[in-house]
BAKOL-624843 format. One record per residue (C-alpha): residue number from 1; residue in one letter; x, y, z. Coordinates in nm, 2 decimals. Example, Ala and Ser with C-alpha at 12.3 -4.5 7.8 and 13.67 -1.06 7.14 Angstrom:
BEGIN
+-----+------+--------+--------+--------+
!  nr ! rest !      u !      v !      w !
+-----+------+--------+--------+--------+
!   1 !    A !   1.23 !  -0.45 !   0.78 !
!   2 !    S !   1.37 !  -0.11 !   0.71 !
+-----+------+--------+--------+--------+
This chain:
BEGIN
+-----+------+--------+--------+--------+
!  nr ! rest !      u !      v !      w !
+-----+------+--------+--------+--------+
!   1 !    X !   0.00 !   0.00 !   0.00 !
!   2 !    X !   0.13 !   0.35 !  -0.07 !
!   3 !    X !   0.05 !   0.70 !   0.05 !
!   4 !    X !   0.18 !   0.99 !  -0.04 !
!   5 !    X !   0.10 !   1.36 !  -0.09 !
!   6 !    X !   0.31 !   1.67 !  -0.22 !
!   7 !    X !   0.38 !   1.94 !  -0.40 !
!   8 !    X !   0.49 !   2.00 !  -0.80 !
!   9 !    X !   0.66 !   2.33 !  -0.90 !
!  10 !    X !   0.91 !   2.49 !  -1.14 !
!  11 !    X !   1.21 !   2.35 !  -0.94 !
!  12 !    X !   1.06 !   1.97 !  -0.87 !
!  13 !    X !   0.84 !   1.73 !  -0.70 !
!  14 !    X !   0.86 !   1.71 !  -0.33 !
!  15 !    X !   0.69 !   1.49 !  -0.17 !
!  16 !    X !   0.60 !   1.26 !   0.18 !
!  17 !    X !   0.60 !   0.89 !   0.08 !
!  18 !    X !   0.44 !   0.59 !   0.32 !
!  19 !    X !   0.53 !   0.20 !   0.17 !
!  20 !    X !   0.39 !  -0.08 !   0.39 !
!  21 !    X !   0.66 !  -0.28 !   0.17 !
!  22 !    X !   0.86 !  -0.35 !  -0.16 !
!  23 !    X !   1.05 !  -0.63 !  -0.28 !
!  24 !    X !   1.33 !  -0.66 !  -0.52 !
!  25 !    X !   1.50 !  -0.97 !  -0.57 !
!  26 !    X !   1.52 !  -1.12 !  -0.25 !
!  27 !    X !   1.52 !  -0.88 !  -0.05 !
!  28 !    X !   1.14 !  -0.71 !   0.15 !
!  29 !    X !   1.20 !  -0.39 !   0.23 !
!  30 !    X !   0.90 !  -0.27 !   0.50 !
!  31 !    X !   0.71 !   0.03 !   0.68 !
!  32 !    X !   0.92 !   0.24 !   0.44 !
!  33 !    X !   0.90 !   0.61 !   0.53 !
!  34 !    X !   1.08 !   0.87 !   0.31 !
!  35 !    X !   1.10 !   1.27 !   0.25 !
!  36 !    X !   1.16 !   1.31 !  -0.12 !
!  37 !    X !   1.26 !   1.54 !  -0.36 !
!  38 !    X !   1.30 !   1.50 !  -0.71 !
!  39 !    X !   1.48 !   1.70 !  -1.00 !
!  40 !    X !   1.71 !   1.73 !  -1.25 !
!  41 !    X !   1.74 !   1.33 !  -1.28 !
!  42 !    X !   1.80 !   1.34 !  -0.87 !
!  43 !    X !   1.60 !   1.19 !  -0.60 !
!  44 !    X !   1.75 !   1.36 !  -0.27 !
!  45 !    X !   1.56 !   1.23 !   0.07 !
!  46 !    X !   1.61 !   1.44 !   0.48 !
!  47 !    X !   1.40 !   1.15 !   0.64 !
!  48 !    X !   1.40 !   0.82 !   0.49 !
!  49 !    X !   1.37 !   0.52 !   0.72 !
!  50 !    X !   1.28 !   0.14 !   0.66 !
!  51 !    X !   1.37 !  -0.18 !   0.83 !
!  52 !    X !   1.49 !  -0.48 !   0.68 !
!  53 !    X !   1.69 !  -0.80 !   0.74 !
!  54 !    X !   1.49 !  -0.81 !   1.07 !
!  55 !    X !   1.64 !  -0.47 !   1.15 !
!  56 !    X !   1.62 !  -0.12 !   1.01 !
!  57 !    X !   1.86 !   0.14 !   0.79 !
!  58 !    X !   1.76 !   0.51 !   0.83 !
!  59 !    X !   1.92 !   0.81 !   0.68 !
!  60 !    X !   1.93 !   1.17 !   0.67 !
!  61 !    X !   2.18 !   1.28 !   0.35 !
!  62 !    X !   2.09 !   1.01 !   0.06 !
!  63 !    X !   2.08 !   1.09 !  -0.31 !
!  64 !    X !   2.00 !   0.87 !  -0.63 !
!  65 !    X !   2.14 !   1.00 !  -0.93 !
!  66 !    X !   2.01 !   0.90 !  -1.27 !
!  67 !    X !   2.32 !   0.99 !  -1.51 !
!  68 !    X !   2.33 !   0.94 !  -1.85 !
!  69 !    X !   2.56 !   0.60 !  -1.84 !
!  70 !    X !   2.49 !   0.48 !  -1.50 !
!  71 !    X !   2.28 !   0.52 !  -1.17 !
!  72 !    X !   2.48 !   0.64 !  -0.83 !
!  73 !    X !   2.38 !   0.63 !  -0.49 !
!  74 !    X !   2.62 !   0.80 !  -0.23 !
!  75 !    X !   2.53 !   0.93 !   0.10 !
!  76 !    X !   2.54 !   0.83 !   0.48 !
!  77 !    X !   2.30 !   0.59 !   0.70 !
!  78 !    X !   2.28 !   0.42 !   0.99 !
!  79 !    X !   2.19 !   0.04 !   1.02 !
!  80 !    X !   2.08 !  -0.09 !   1.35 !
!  81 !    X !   2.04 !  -0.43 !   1.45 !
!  82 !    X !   2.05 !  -0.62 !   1.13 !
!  83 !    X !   2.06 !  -0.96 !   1.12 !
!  84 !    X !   2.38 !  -1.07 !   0.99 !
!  85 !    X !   2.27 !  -1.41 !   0.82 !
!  86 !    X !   1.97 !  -1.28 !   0.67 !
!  87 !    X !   2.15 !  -1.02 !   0.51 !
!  88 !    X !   2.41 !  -1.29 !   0.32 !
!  89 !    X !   2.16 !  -1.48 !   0.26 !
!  90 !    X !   1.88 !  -1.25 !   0.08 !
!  91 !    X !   2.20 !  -1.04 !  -0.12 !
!  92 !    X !   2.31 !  -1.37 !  -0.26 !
!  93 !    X !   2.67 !  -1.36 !  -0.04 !
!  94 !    X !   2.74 !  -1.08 !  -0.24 !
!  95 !    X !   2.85 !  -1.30 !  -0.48 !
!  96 !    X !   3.14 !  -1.42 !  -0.30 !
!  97 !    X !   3.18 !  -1.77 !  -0.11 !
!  98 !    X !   3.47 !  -1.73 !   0.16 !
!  99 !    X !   3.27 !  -1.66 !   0.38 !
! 100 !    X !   2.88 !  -1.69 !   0.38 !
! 101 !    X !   2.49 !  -1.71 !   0.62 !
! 102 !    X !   2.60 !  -2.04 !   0.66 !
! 103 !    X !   2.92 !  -1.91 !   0.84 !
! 104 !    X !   2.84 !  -1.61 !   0.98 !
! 105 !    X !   2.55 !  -1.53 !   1.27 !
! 106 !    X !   2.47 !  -1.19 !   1.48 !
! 107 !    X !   2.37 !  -0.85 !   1.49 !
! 108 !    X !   2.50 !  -0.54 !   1.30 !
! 109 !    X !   2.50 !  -0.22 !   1.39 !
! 110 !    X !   2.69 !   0.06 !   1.17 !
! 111 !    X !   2.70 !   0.42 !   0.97 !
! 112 !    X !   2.82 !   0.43 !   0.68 !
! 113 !    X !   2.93 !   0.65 !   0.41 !
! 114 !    X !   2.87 !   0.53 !   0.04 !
! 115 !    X !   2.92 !   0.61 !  -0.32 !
! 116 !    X !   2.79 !   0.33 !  -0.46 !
! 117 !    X !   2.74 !   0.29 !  -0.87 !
! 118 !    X !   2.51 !   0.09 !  -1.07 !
! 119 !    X !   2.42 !   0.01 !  -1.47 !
! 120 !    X !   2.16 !   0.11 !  -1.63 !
! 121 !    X !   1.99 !  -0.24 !  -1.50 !
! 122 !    X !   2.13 !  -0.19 !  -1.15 !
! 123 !    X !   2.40 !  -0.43 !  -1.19 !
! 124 !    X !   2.71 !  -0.34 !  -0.94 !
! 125 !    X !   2.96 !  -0.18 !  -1.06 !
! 126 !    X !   3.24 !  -0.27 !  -0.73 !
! 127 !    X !   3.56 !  -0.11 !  -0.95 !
! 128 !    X !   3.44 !   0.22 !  -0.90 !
! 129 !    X !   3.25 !   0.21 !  -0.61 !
! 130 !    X !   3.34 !   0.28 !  -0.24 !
! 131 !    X !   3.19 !   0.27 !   0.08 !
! 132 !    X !   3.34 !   0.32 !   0.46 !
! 133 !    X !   3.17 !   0.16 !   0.79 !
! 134 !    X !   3.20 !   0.21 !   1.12 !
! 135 !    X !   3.00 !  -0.13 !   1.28 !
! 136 !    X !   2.96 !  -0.36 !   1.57 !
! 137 !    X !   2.82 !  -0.68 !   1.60 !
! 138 !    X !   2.65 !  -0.84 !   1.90 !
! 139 !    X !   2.62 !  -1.23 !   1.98 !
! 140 !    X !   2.86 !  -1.33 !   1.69 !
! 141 !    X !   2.88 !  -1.67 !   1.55 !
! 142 !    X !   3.16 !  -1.82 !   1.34 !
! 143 !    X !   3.04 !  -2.19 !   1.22 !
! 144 !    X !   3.23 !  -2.39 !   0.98 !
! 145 !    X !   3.46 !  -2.11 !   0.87 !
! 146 !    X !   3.76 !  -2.28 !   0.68 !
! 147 !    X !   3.97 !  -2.01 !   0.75 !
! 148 !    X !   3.95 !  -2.04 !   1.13 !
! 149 !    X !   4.18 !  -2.35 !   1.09 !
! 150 !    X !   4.49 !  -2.14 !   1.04 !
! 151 !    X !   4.46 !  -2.13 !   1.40 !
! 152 !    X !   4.46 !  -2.48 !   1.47 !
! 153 !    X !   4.81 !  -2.49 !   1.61 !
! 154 !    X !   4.66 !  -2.33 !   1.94 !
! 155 !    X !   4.33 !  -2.46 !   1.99 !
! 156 !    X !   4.20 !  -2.86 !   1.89 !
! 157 !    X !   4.06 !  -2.79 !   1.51 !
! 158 !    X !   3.69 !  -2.90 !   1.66 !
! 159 !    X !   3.65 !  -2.66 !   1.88 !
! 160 !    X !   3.75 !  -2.38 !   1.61 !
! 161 !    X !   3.41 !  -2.54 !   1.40 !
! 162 !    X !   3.18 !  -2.30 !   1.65 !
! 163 !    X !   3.32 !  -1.98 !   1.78 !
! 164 !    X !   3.11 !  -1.77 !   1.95 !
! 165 !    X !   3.18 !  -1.42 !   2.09 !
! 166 !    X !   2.98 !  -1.13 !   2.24 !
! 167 !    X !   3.02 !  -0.84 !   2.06 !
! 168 !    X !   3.31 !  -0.69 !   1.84 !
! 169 !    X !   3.35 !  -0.31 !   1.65 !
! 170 !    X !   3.58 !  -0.22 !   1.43 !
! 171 !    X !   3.54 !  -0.05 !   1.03 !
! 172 !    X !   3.59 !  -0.20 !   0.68 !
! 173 !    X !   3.61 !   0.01 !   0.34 !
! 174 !    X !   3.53 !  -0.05 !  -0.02 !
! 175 !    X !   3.78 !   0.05 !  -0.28 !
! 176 !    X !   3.87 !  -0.07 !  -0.59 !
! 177 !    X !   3.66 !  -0.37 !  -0.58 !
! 178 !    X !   3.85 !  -0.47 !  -0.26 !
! 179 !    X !   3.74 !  -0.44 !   0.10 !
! 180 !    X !   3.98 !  -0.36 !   0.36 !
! 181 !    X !   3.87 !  -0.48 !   0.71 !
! 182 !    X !   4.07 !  -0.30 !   0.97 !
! 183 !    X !   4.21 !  -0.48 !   1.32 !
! 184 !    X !   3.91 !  -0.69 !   1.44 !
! 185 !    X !   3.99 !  -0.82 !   1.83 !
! 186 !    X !   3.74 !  -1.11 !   1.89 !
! 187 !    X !   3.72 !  -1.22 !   2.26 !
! 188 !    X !   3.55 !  -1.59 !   2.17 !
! 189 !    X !   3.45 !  -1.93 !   2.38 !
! 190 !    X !   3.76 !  -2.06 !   2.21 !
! 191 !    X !   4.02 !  -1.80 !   2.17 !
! 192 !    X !   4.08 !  -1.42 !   2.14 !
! 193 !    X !   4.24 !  -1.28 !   1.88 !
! 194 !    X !   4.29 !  -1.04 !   1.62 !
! 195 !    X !   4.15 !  -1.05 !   1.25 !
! 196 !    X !   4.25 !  -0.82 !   0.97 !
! 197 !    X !   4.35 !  -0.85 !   0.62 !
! 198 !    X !   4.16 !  -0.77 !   0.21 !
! 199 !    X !   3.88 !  -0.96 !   0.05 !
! 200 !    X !   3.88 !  -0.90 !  -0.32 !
! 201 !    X !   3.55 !  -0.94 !  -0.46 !
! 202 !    X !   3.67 !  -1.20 !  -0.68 !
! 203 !    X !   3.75 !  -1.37 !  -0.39 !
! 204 !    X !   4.13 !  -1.27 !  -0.40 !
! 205 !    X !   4.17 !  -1.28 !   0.00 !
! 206 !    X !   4.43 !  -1.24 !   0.23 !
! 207 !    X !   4.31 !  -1.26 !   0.60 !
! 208 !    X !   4.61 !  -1.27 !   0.85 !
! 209 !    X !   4.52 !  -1.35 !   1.25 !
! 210 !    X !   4.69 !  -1.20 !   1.52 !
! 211 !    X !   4.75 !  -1.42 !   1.83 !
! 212 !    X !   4.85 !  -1.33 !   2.22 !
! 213 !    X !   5.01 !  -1.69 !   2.36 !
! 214 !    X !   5.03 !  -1.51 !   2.72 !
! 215 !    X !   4.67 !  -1.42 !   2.68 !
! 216 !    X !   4.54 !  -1.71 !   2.56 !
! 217 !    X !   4.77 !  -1.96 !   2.77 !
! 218 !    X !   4.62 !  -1.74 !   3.06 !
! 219 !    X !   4.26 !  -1.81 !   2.96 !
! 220 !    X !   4.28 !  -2.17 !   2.86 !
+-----+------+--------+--------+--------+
């Protein structure tokens, strides 16, 4: 169902928009609330708020641009709460398969700043695109990762199958169809350490861990 009501003038269509929901792909976007503005081939938003992936995105500075090769999207929002598996699920992994919802579990919370660009057909375009997130996420689970088996030398491989931690923050950033995840200390059931490293989106990777012996020797 959609309401909306607004003015039309010389400069462009403003108007107040109310979605009960819309669905592309896989992915249900609901109660979606929006401030709008259109001209020149731009849709520019002050309010816009919706949830999704069992949480909710809102933002305050968010434009769509329509340009004559490709469509952009760049702007700032904040996610809250989102569930983590849900989200890899629905966006197809982003098209990836390191690391995926059958790996991953918890709760994201973030802002972000984006520039993101799209064909035509609203394909992604990750080579020119770029993006930078601050985020947490609460109640973290780590099943089945491969990678986690680099760290077998400290803890029995088994118990590195499920690693559970509470809640971990750090930031990641798009560029050049490579994200960069910055210094990631995880304080896990199994072991704390530190995870940083480069995910190309061709799934180049190159993950390194960071271990304390004293810490861990402590703990265990």
């Amino acid at each position: 169902k959609l309401n909306a009501k607004g003015e039309i003038d010389n400069k462009g269509v403003e108007a107040d928009v109310n979605l009960s929901s819309y669905k592309f792909d896989n992915v249900l976007l609901e109660d979606i609330k929006a401030k709008l503005f259109y001209a020149d081939n731009v849709i520019s938003t002050s309010d816009l708020s919706f949830n999704v992936f069992g949480g909710g995105i809102s933002s305050n500075n968010c434009k769509l641009i329509f340009a004559d090769k490709e469509n952009i999207l760049n702007g700032s929002c904040k996610i809250e709460k989102v569930d983590v598996k849900r989200a890899f699920k629905d966006l197809g992994n982003f098209s990836q398969t390191v690391i995926t919802d059958k790996n991953l579990e918890g709760r994201l919370s973030a802002t972000a700043t984006l520039n993101l660009h799209f064909d035509k057909g609203f394909n992604f375009l990750s080579d020119i695109s770029s993006f930078n997130i601050n985020y947490s996420i609460a109640k973290g689970r780590l099943r089945d990762f491969d990678l986690m088996k680099k760290l077998s030398l400290f803890v029995k491989e088994d118990a590195l199958k499920d690693v559970k931690f509470d809640n971990i923050t750090s930031s990641l950033q798009l560029n050049n169809s490579t994200i960069n995840f910055e210094p990631i200390a995880v304080r896990s059931n199994v072991l704390d350490f530190e995870f940083f490293g480069k995910h190309g989106l061709d799934n180049n990777i190159d993950y390194q861990f960071a271990i304390n012996l004293l810490e861990n020797a402590e703990k265990n």
